[in-house]
Structures are given as structure tokens and as C-alpha cells.
C-alpha positions as CSV (number, residue, x, y, z in Angstrom):
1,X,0.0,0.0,0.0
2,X,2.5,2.4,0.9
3,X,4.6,1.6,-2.6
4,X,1.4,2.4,-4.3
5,X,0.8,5.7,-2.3
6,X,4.4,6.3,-3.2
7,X,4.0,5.9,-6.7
8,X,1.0,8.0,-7.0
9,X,2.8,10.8,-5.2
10,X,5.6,10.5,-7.6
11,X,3.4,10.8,-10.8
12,X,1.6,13.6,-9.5
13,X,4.6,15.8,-8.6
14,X,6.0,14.6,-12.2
15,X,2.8,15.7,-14.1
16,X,2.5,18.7,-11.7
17,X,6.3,19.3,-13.3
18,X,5.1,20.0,-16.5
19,X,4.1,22.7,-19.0
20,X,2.9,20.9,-22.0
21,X,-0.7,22.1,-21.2
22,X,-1.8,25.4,-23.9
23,X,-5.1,24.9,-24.6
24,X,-4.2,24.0,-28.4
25,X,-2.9,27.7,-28.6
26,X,0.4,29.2,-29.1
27,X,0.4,32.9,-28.4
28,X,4.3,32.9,-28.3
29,X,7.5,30.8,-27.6
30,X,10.9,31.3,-25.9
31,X,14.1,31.7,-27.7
32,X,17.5,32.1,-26.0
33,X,19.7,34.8,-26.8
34,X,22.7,35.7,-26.4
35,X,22.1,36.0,-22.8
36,X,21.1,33.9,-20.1
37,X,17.4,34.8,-20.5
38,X,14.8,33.7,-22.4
39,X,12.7,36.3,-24.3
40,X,8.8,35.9,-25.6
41,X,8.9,35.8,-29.6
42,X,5.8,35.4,-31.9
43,X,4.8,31.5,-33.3
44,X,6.2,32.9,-36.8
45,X,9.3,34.1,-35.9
46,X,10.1,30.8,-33.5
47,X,12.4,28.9,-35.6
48,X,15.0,32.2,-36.2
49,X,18.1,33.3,-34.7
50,X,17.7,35.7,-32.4
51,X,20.9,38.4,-31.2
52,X,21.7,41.3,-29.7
53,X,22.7,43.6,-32.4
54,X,24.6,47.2,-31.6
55,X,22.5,50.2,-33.5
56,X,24.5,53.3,-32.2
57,X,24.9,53.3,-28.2
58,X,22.2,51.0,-28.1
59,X,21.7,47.3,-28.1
60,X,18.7,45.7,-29.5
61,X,17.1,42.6,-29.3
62,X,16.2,41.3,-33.1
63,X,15.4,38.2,-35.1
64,X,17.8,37.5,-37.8
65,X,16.5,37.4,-41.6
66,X,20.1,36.4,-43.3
67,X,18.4,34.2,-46.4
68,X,16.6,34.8,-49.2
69,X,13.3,32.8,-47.9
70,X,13.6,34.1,-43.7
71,X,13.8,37.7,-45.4
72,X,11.0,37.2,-48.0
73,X,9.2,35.7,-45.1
74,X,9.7,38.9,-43.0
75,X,7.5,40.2,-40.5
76,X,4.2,38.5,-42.9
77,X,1.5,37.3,-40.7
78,X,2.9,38.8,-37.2
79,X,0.7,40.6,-35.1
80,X,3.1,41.6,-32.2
81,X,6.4,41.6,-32.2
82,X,6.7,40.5,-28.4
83,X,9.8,41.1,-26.6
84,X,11.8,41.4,-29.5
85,X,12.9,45.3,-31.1
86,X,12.5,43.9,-34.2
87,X,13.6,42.3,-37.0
88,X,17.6,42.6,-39.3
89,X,17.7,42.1,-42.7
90,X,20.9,40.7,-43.3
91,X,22.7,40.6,-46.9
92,X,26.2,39.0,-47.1
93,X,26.6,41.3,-50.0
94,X,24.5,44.4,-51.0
95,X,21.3,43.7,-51.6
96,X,21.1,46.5,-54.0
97,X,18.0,49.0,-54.1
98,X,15.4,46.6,-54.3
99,X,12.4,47.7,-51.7
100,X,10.6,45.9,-49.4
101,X,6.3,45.6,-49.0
102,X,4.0,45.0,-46.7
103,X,2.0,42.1,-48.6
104,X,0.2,39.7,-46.3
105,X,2.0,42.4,-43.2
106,X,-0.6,42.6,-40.5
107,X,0.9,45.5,-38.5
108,X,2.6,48.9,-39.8
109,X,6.6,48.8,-38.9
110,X,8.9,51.6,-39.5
111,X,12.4,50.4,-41.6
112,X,15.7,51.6,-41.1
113,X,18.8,50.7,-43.9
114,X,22.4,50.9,-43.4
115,X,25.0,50.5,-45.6
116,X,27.9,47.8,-46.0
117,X,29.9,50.3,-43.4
118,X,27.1,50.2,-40.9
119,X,26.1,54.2,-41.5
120,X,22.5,55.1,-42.1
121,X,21.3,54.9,-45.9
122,X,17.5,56.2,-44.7
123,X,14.1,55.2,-43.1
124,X,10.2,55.0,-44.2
125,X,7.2,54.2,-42.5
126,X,5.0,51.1,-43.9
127,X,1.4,50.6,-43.6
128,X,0.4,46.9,-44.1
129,X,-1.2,45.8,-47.4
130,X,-3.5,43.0,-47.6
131,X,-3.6,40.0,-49.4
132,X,-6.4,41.0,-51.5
133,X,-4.3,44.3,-53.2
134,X,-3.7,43.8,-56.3
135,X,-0.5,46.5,-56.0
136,X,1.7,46.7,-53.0
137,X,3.4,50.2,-52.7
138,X,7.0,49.1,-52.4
139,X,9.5,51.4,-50.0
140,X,13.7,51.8,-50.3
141,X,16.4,54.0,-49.2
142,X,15.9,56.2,-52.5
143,X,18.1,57.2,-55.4
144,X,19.7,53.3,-56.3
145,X,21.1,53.0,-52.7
146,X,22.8,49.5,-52.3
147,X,22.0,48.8,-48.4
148,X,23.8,46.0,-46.5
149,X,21.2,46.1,-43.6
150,X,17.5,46.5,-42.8
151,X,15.6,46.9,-39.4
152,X,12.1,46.7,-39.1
153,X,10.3,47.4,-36.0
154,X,7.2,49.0,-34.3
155,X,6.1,52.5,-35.4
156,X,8.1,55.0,-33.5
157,X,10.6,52.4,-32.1
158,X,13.6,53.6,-34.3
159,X,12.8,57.4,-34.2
160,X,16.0,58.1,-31.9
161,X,18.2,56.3,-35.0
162,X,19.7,59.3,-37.2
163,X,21.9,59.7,-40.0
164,X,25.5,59.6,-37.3
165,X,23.9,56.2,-36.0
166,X,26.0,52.6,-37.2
167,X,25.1,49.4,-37.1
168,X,27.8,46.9,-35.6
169,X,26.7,43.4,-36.8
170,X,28.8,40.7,-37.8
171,X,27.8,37.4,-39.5
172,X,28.1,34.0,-37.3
């Protein structure tokens, strides 16, 4: 009797343990960072490196786009950006002057780009466009610019970066 008390007790405190329970829903996961804690990222954005990336005297918390599907993939279907600042768009050479769009983009983001030498090449604002647009308005750094970098990130977020800011970000 006591073993199977025992052994009871034992499956309820491993059970108890546990945190496979979400209700079928996933509103976010974890991802390690650099650091030693883990920060909340959207379902989307899961599967992506996550670093701390130096933008002027700041350090900021991004997931890493540095292919071509993870940066045609983008920000597309998030809703919240949760504890991250955003999101680098990474080229290992200049990505020339193509723009980016907001296609199938559920929230509006503000976009930074910087040049292979880290300085600022210019910023827009982005509205979402939806999937049913026939014509997304496309946005870039103007006049040709070849950018090496891209941030994306909440309306307002990157108001503070100007045109003395630098990225510092080097490939892993």
C-alpha cells in the first residue's frame, strides 16, 4: 500500500512538473539569446536566430532574416512583435535597391537601412497591405542605394536612430 501511495505521489509531482498544457494555442515561444534569459517571440518568428545587435549606443534585441526565404518571409502574418525590437535584414553582400512591401504584413513597422559600413542609408514608415491588393506600394532607401542592412520594428521604435547612427553586426 505504501509503494502504491508512493508511486501515486511520484506521478503527480512529475505531471504537476510539466508545462505541455496550452489549450491548443500558441500565443508565443521562448528563444534564448545571447544572454542567459529567455525572451517571448511570436509563433512565426520561432524557428529564427535571435541576437543582440549594436544600433548606435544602443543594443537591441532582433530576429535575424540572413536568407533569401527568412527575409521574403519577413515580419508576414505577425501581429506583435513581443519582446523582441525587431527584425535585421541581413545581406552578405549588398542587396542592391530593391524595396521591401508589406503584402500579407498585418501591423505597420517603420524600416531603417544601413549601408555595407554600418552608416544610415534612410528610413520610411510602412502601412500593411493586404492580401487582396492587387499592387503593393514598395518602399527603399531612395536614389539606387545599395544597403547591406535592414531593421524593421514597431512605429516610432527607431525614431532616436539618425543619420551619425552605425550598425555593428557581424555574420556567425
Amino acid at each position: 500500500m505504501i509503494r502504491y501511495v508512493l508511486l501515486v505521489l511520484c506521478l503527480i509531482a512529475i505531471v504537476g512538473c510539466t508545462d505541455d498544457v496550452n489549450d491548443g494555442l500558441q500565443t508565443s515561444s521562448t528563444t534564448p539569446t545571447s544572454g542567459t534569459d529567455a525572451i517571448s517571440v511570436p509563433p512565426q518568428l520561432a524557428d529564427l536566430e535571435v541576437e543582440e545587435v549594436t544600433v548606435g549606443d544602443r543594443i537591441l534585441t532582433l530576429a535575424i532574416a540572413d536568407s533569401p526565404t527568412l527575409r521574403s518571409q519577413g515580419l508576414m502574418g505577425v501581429e506583435d512583435l513581443g519582446d523582441l525590437d525587431g527584425m535585421l535584414f541581413y545581406w552578405r553582400h549588398d542587396a542592391g535597391s530593391a524595396g521591401f512591401w508589406m503584402k500579407d504584413t498585418l501591423i505597420p513597422l517603420d524600416v531603417v537601412w544601413f549601408l555595407e559600413d554600418g552608416s544610415f542609408a534612410g528610413r520610411a514608415s510602412m502601412e500593411p497591405c493586404p492580401s487582396t491588393a492587387d499592387d503593393c506600394p514598395t518602399y527603399d532607401p531612395g536614389d539606387g542605394i545599395d544597403y547591406r542592412f535592414a531593421i524593421e520594428a514597431n512605429p516610432g521604435d527607431l525614431d532616436w536612430i539618425d543619420t551619425s547612427t552605425v550598425i555593428v553586426y557581424e555574420d556567425e
